[in-house]
N, C-alpha and C positions, 0 to 999 in steps of 0.2 A: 929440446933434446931430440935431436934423431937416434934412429935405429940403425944400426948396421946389419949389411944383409948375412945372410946365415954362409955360414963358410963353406964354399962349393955351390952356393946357390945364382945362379948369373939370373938377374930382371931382365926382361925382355920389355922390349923400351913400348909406350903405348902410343898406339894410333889412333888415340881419341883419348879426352877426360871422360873419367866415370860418370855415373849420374851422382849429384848431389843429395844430400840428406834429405830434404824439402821437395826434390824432382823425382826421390823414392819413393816416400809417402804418397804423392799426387799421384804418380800411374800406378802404384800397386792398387790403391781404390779403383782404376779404370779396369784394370789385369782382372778383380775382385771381381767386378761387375758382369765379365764374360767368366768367369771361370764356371756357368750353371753353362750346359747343355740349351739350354729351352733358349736364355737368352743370346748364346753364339750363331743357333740356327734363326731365331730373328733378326738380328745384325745379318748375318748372312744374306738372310731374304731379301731384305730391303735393300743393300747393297749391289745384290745383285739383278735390281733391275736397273729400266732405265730412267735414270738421271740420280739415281742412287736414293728412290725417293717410292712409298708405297703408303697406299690406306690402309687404313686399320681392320679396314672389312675383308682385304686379300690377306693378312697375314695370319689367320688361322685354320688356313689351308696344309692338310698335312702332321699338325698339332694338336694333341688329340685333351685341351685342358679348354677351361674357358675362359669366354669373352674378360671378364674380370680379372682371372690370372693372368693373362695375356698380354692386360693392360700394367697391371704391377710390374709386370717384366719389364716393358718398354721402359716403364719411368724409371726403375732402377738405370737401364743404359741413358736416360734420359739424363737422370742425377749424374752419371759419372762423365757426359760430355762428348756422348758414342754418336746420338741423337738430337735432333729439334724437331720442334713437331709445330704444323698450324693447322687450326680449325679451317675447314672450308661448308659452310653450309651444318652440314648435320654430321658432317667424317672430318676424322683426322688422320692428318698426313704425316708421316716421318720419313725423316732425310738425314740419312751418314753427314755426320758431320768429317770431311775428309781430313783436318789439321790435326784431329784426335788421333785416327788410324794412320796418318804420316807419324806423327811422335811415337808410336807402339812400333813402328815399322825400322825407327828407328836406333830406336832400342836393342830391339832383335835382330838386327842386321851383322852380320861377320862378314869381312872382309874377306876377297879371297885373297887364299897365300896367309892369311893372319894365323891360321891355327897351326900348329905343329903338330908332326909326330911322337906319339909317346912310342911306339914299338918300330924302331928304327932296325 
C-alpha cells in the first residue's frame, strides 16, 4: 500500500538513496565513537600528521589524561574502524584508516544547489 503525498506538498526528487537500516546502525556506532572530545582530537592528531600514521608516545601531547585513558580511547576508535594499529618493537602505531573517514564524509556531504530556500 502506498502513501499519497499530503495535498500541497510537491517531493523533491532525490539525488542519492538514503542510507539503509543496517548502513545506520554501522556508522552511528562510528559517529558514537568520535562523539567524545578526547577521542575527535586523537583522530585528528594522527591524521594529521604524515602518512596519517603516529606513536602512541606522540599522542599525549597537549592531553592532559593518562597513558591508560589514552589507550581506551584509541581502541574505542579502534573498535569502531577509525584506526589499525601495529606494534613495532616496544610502541605502537596508529593509522586513519582512510575508507572509514571516506564513508562519514560521505554521508555528510550536500550537494551544491541541493538545498533550498526556506525564506524566499
Amino acid at each position: 500500500m502506498s502513501v499519497s503525498p499530503v495535498e500541497g506538498c510537491s517531493s523533491a526528487p532525490r539525488i542519492r538513496e538514503p542510507l539503509s537500516a543496517a548502513t545506520s546502525v554501522e556508522l552511528a556506532a562510528v559517529f558514537k565513537a568520535l562523539s567524545d572530545p578526547v577521542r575527535l582530537r586523537l583522530l585528528s592528531s594522527i591524521a594529521s600528521r604524515a602518512g596519517q600514521e603516529a606513536c602512541v608516545c606522540d599522542l599525549s601531547e597537549g592531553i592532559e589524561l593518562s597513558q591508560p585513558t589514552i589507550s581506551h580511547h584509541l581502541k574505542v576508535l579502534r573498535g569502531a574502524g577509525l584506526l589499525t594499529s601495529e606494534r613495532r618493537a616496544s610502541w605502537v602505531y596508529y593509522r586513519v584508516v582512510p575508507e572509514t573517514l571516506r564513508r562519514l564524509s560521505e554521508v555528510l556531504l550536500v550537494q551544491s544547489g541541493a538545498a533550498t530556500e526556506v525564506d524566499a
